[in-house]
Every structure is written in C-alpha cells, then in structure tokens.
C-alpha positions as CSV (number, residue, x, y, z in Angstrom):
1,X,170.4,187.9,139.6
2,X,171.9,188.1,135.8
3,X,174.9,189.7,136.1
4,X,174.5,193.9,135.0
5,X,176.7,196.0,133.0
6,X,175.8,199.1,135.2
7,X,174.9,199.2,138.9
8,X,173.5,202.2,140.3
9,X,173.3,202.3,144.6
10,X,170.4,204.8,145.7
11,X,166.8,204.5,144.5
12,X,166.3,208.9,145.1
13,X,165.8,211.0,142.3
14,X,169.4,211.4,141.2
15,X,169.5,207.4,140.9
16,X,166.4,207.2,139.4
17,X,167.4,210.1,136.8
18,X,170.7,208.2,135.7
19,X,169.2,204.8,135.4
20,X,166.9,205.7,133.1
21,X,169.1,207.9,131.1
22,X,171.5,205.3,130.8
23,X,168.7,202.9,130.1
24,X,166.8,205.1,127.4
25,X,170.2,206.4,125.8
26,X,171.9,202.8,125.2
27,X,168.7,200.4,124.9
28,X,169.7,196.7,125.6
29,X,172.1,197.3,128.1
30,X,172.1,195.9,131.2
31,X,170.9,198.5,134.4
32,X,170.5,197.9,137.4
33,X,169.2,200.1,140.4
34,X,169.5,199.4,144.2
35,X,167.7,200.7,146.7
36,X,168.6,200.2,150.4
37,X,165.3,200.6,151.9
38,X,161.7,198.5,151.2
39,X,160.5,201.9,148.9
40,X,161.8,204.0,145.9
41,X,161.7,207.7,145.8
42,X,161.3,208.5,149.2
43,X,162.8,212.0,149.3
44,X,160.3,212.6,146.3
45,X,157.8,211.4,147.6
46,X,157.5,213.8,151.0
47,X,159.0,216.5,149.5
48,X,156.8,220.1,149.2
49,X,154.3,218.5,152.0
50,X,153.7,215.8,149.4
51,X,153.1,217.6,146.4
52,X,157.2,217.4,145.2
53,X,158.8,220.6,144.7
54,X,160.1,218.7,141.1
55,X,162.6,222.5,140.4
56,X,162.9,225.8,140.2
57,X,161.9,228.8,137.7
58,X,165.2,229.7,137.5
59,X,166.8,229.2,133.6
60,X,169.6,231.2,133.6
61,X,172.8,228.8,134.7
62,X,174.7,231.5,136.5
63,X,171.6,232.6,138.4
64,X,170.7,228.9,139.0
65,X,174.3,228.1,140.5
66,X,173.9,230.5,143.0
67,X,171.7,229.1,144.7
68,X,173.7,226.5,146.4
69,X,175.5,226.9,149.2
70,X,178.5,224.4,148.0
71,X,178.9,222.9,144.6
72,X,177.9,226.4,142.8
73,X,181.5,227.0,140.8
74,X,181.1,223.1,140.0
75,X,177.6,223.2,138.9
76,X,178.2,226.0,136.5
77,X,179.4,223.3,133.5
78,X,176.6,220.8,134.1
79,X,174.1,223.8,134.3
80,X,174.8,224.4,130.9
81,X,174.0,220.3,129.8
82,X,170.2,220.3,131.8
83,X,168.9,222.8,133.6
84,X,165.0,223.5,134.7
85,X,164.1,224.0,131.5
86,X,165.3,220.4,130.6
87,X,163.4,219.1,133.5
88,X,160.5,220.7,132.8
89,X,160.5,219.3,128.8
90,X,161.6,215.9,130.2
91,X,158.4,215.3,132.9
92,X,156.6,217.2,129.8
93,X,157.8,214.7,127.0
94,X,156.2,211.8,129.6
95,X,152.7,213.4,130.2
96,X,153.9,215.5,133.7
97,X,153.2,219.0,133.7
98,X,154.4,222.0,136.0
99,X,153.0,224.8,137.4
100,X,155.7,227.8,138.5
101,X,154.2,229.5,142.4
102,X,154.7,232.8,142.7
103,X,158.4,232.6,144.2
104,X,159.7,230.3,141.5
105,X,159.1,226.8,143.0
106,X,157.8,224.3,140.3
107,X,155.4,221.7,141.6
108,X,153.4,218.8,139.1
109,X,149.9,220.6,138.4
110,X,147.9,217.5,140.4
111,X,150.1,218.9,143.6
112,X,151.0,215.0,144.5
113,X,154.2,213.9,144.6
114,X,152.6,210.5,143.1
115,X,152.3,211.9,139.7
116,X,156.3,212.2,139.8
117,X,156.7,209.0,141.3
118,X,154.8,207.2,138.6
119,X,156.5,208.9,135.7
120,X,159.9,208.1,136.9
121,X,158.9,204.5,137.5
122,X,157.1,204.1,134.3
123,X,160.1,205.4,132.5
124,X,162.2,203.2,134.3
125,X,160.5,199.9,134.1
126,X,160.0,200.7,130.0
127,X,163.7,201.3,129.2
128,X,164.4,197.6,130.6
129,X,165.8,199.0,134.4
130,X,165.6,196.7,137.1
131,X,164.5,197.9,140.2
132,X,165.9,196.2,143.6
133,X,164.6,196.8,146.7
134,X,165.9,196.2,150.1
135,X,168.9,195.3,149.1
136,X,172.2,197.3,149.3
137,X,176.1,195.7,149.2
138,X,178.4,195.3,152.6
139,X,181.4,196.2,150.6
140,X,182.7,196.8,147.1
141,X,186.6,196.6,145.5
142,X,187.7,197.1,142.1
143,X,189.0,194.5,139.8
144,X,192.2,194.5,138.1
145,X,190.8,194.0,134.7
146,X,188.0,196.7,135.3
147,X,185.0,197.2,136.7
148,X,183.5,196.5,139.9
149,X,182.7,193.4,142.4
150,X,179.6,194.1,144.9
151,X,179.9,192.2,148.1
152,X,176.5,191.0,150.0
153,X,175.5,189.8,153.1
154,X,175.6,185.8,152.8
155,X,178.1,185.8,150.5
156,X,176.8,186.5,147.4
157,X,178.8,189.1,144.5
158,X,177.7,191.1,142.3
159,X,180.3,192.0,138.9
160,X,179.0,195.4,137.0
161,X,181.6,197.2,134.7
162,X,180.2,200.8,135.7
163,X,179.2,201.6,138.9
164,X,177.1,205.0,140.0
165,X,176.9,206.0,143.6
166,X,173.7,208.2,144.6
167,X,172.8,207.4,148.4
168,X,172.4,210.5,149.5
169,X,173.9,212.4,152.7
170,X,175.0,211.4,155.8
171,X,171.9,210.2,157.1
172,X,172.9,207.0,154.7
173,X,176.6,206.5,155.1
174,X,177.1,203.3,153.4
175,X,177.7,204.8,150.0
176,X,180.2,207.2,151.5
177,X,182.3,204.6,153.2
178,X,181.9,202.4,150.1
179,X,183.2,205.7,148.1
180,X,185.9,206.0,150.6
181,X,186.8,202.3,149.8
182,X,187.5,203.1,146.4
183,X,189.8,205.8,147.1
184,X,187.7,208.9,147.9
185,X,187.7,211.7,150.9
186,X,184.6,212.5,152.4
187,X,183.9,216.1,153.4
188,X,182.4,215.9,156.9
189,X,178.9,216.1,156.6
190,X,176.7,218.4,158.5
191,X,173.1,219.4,158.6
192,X,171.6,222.2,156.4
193,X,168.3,223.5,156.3
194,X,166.8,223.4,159.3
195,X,164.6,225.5,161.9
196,X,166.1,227.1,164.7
197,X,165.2,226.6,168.7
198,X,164.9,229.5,171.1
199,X,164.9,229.9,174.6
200,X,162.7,232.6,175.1
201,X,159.1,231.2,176.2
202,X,156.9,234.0,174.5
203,X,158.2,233.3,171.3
204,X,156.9,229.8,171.5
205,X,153.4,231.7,172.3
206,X,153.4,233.0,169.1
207,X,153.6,229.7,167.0
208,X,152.0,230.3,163.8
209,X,152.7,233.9,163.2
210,X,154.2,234.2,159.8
211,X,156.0,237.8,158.9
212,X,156.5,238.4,155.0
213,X,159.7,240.4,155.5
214,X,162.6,240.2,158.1
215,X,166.2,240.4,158.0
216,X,167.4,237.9,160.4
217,X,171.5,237.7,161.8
218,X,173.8,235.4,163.5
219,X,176.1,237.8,165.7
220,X,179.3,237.3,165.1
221,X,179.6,235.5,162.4
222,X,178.9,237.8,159.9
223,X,175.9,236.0,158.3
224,X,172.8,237.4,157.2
225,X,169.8,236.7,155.4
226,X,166.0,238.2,154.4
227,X,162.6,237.4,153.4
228,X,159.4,236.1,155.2
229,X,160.1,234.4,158.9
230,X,157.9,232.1,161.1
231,X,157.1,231.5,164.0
232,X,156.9,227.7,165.4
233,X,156.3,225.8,168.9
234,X,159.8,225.7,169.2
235,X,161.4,228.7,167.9
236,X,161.5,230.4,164.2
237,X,161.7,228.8,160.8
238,X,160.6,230.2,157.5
239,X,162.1,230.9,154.0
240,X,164.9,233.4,155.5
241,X,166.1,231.4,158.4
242,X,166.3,227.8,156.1
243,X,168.7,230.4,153.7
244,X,170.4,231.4,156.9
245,X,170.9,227.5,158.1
246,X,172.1,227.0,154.6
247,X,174.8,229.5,153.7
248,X,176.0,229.3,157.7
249,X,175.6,225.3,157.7
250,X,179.4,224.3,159.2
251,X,179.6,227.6,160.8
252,X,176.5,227.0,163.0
253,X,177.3,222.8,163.7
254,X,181.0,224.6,164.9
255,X,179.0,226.5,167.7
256,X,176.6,223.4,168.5
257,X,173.9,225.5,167.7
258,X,174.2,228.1,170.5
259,X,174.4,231.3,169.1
260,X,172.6,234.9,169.4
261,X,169.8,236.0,166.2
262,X,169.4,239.3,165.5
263,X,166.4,240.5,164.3
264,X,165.1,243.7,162.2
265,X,161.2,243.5,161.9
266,X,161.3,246.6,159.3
267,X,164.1,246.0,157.3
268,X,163.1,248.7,154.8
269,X,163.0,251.2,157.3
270,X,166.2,253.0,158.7
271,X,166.0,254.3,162.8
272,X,164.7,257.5,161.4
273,X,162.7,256.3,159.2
274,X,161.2,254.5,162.4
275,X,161.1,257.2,164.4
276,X,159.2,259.4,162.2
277,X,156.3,256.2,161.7
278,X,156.1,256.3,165.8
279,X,156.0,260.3,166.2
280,X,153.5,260.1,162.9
281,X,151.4,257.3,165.2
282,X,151.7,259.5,168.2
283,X,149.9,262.7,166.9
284,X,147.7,260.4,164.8
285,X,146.0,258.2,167.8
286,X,147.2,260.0,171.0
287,X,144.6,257.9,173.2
288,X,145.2,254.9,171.2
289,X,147.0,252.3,173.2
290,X,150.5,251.5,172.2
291,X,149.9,247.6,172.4
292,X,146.7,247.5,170.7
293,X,148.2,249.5,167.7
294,X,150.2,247.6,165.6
295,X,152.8,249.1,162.6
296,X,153.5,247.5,159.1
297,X,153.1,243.5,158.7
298,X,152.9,242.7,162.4
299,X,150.7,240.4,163.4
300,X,148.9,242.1,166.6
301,X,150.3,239.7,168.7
302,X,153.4,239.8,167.2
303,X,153.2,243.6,167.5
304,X,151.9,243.1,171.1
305,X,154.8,240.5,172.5
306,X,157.4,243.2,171.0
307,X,155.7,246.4,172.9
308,X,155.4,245.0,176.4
309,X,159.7,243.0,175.6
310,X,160.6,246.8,175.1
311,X,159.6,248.0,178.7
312,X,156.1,249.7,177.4
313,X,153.2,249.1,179.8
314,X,149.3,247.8,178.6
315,X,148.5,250.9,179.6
316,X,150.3,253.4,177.7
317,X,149.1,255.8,175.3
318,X,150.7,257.0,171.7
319,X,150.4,260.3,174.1
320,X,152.3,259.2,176.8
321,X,154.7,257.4,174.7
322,X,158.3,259.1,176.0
323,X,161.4,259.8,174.0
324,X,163.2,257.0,176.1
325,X,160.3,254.4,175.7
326,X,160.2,255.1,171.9
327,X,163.8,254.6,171.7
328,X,163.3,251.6,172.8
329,X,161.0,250.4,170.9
330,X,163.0,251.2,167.7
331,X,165.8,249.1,169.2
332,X,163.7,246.2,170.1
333,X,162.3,246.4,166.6
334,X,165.3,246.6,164.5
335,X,167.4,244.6,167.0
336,X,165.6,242.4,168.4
337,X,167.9,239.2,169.8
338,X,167.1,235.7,171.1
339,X,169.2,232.8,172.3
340,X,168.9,229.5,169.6
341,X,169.7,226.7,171.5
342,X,169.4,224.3,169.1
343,X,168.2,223.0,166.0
344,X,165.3,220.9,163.9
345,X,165.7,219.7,160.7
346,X,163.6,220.8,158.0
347,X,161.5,216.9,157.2
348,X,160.0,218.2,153.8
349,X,164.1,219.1,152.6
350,X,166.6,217.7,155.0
351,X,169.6,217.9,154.0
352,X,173.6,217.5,154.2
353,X,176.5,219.3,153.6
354,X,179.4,217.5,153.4
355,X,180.4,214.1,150.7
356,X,182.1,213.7,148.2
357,X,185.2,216.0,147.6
358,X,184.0,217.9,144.4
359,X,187.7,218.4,142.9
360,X,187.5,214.5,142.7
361,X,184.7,214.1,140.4
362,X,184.5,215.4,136.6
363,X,181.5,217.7,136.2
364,X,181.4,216.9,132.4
365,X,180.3,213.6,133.2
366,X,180.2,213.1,136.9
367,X,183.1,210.0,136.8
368,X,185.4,209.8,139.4
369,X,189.2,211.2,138.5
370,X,190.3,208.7,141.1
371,X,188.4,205.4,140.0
372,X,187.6,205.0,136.2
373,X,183.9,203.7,135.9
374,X,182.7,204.8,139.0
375,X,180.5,207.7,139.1
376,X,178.2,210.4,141.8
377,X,175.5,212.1,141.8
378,X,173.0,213.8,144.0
379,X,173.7,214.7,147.5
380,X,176.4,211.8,148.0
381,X,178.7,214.8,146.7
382,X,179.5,218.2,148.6
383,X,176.8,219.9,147.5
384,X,173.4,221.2,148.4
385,X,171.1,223.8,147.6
386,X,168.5,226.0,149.2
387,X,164.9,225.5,150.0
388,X,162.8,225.6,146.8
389,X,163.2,223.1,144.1
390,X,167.0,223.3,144.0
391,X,168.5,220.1,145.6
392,X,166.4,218.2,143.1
393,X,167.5,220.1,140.4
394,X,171.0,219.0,141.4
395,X,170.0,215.5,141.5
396,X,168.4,215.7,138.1
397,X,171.5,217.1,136.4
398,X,174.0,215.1,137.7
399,X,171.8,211.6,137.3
400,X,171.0,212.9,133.8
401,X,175.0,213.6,132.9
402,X,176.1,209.8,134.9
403,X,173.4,208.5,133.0
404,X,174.5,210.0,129.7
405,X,178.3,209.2,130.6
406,X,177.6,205.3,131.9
407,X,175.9,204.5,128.3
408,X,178.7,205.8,126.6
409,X,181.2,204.2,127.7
C-alpha cells in the first residue's frame, strides 16, 4: 500500500464524512479510510428500518444541542460550522434529496438507505479516497518527528502524518484502546437507547399496542419522559421510553436494569380531571360494561388489561361502578407500575454512551489537545443523541470539521 498522508480508522458515517471532506477540500492528497469489517456503512445502512434516518428538522443550534444526552455544551460550537441544514445542501449538492416526517426525522425520498450509501461512496471514490476493507491496525504509537506508525497483523506498518479515529462505541473497542494508547481516558461506555423488559406476563399479551401519549418514570431516580409508548413481546419500547433510556443511560446500567416504571396513561388529565371523565361515563352508559368501554387513546385491550389489573370484574356496570373501585381505577391509570428486569437494545440505533473524554478534544476542529495530528469523531467520543436523526447528525458534523481540519494542516 503507498504510504498516505491521512489515515482515517472506521468506515461509519463520521469516517466516511471526514474522508471525503478532507479529500474534496485538499485534492491530491493522500486519504486513506479503513474499515475493520468486510462492508462500509453499516450503521447507515440498517438505520430507520433501512431507509436511513440521514438528520433531523431541527436548524436552530441551541435547539439541536439539546437533544443529546452528553456532548450538548460541546456540540454547541460545531453546531454553528454544519448543522441539518448543511447536510441536507450537501446530499442535495450530490443528487440526494430529503423528505422531513411529521416529527422532524429526515429520511432520502426513495426511503432506502442505498441511495445514501451510494452518494457517500461515489463522493468518496471521486475525490481520490481509498477505501480498505477488512483491515484494521493491532497497535499504533507516535513518532518523534510527527505523525503516526500503524502496526498490522504479520508485521506490516503503516506511516500517515494525520491520523482520525471514528470506530464507533464500545461494541468496537479497538479504536478506544488505540486512543488510550496515544494518551487518552475513555469514559466507560454504556448502552443507550434501548427497549425495556417487564416481568408482568399480560403486558407481553398486548404486543403491538402502540399509545400516542404517556408519561413514563423511573422511581427513584427522578427521571421522566413523554410521548407515544409501545408495547412489545418483551416489555415496552417506543419514542418515550428510548428518550427515557437515553437521558437515564449510566443511571439505569448502575441498577443492572432492575428498577420500578411508573406509568400515567392520561398525562393531560389531572385525578379530577379523571374522576369527572369516569362519573361523566357512569351517567352516560350506566349498563355499559366497564371493560368493554374504553376512555381516550386506549386500545380496548389496552383499556381492558388495565380494568380487570385494577380489581374491576367482567361484569361490572358504569352503574355499579363504586367510589372505591373508581378510585382505583384512577390510580391504576395514572400510576400504573411494572418491574423492568432488563434490557434490549434498540438494532435500528444502538448506541453508547461513554468514549472519548470530550475536555480532551478541540471542538473547533475535533484534534486531540493531548496528541497533535490525531483526531475523533462520531460516537468514539462521549457523546450520543436521541432516537431520530441525531447521532448521525453528530457524525456528520464532527467528520465534516476533522475532515476540514486534516486538509489544512
């Protein structure tokens, strides 16, 4: 292999980004990206079910950093360099457009994550990159006069003067303990986003059942989260329990995912609020049954599973529906609690918490303080974002300001 002026580890999207920038922005120079596995892009490629969930419709930087769990204060600077709206122009500029969903998520208007894969590795393969698979260095060290020597299985080195580390979380630890090599702390890295198990059988009945609007807890520990909940064969998952994973990621590895979840299936109503919908019920459909008579957004089995948890027979009427058994009902409905036992990750967006110390790195051009011409990017560093476009948004930023820093140099 010729001999690069710029090695980047990790063929995902932040790689990808930064070798091309680099590429397109200092034409000539030498680039070289490394992928450890046999394919490129293999986040991208299963992300959003397979239709790559590229960003987010979110273009205001303060808004944007707030969105992530850890890295926000950090992200603020680079927010300010490229941002959605940059992503969007850049896929634009190369023939890829996006489509916004109704909650913000930006997708490629085919829906296939192939579209993005074929941009980034057209773009690559024109600006002169060269793309290495299955290969990845057993060690790296620094050389006195600068620069970099990549060490790899049988013997062979590798000299770059610049060197960029994007593999990713801890799933791939290689580019962490080659980062530690050169001088850097890890953060211990821990899962976020992912679905929750439950012991309680009847909830596993329900798989399926999506509700629009909950406010799910973690007792105890103070976190809290809202928006549409579902059901699965193992427990709950959905929009406001990946959120919840999220912001309560080392707080919920601490307790080995054992832990008690509150939920309130009507967060918009108070207990009176309730209690007036019930009594309202009651004088409506006195010889309705109570379990065949469901309130709100329930699903009727939903609705169903929750009547019968709070003590109410099949049988009862709105009629015969007593002061005590409606009190219960507005407990079970606004408190409702189940024991998580453990965890799945989410497969369309796992992801880490935990890398790279962030007050190691300079956010103007993602180089490591500790190690001139080495640089991160993507989810190697501690950071990581919720569910919805923003993880790759991350990885586009901080490729795109390595990229821009590498060629400059």
């Amino acid at each position: 292999m010729r001999q690069p002026e710029v090695v980047v580890l990790g063929g995902g999207a932040a790689g990808f980004f930064a070798a091309i920038t680099c590429a397109e922005s200092a034409p000539g120079l030498r680039v070289c990206l490394m992928e450890k596995g046999p394919r490129f892009l293999s986040k991208v490629r299963i992300s959003g079910g397979g239709r790559c969930n590229v960003t987010h419709a979110c273009f205001e930087p303060n808004a944007l950093a707030a969105h992530y769990p850890r890295g926000a204060k950090a992200l603020l600077s680079p927010f300010q360099s490229f941002q959605p709206r940059d992503t969007v122009e850049w896929f634009e500029n190369r023939g890829v457009k996006l489509k916004t969903e109704a909650d913000g998520r930006m997708f490629p208007i085919t829906d296939s994550s192939e579209t993005i894969i074929d941009c980034l590795m057209r773009a690559a393969t024109g600006a002169g990159v060269e793309l290495v698979a299955s290969r990845a260095p057993s060690a790296g060290n620094r050389r006195e006069e600068g620069g970099f020597v990549l060490s790899f299985a049988g013997g062979e080195k590798l000299e770059c003067r610049r060197l960029m580390l994007a593999t990713g979380g801890s799933r791939v630890l290689s580019g962490g303990k080659l980062a530690e090599a050169l001088g850097h702390t890890l953060e211990p890295p821990v899962p976020s986003l992912f679905t929750f198990h439950v012991a309680e059988p009847w909830v596993r009945t329900l798989a399926g059942i999506s509700v629009p609007d909950a406010e799910v807890a973690v007792v105890g520990l103070g976190l809290c989260e809202r928006g549409p909940v579902l059901f699965t064969h193992s427990g709950f998952s959905g929009p406001a329990i990946l959120r919840l994973s999220a912001w309560g990621a080392r707080e919920l590895f601490a307790t080995n995912y054992e832990f008690t979840l509150r939920i309130d299936w009507f967060p918009k109503l108070d207990a009176e609020g309730l209690v007036r919908d019930l009594e309202e019920r009651r004088r409506a459909q006195p010889a309705r049954l109570v379990v065949n008579s469901p309130m709100g957004l329930l699903a009727a089995r939903l609705w169903e599973a929750l009547v019968l948890s709070a003590g109410v027979s099949r049988s009862t009427r709105w009629a015969e529906l007593s002061r005590s058994a409606r009190h219960n009902l507005v407990q079970r409905f606004q408190r409702s609690e189940f024991r998580v036992v453990g965890k799945t990750l989410n497969q369309d967006e796992f992801v880490t918490c935990g890398g790279i110390k962030l007050n190691e790195v300079n956010f103007k051009t993602m180089e490591s303080r500790l190690c001139p011409g080495l640089y991160f990017g993507g989810e190697l560093l501690d950071i990581d974002g919720l569910t919805g476009g923003f993880n790759f948004q991350a990885a586009w930023t901080t490729g795109w300001l390595a990229g821009q820093a590498m060629a400059a140099r």
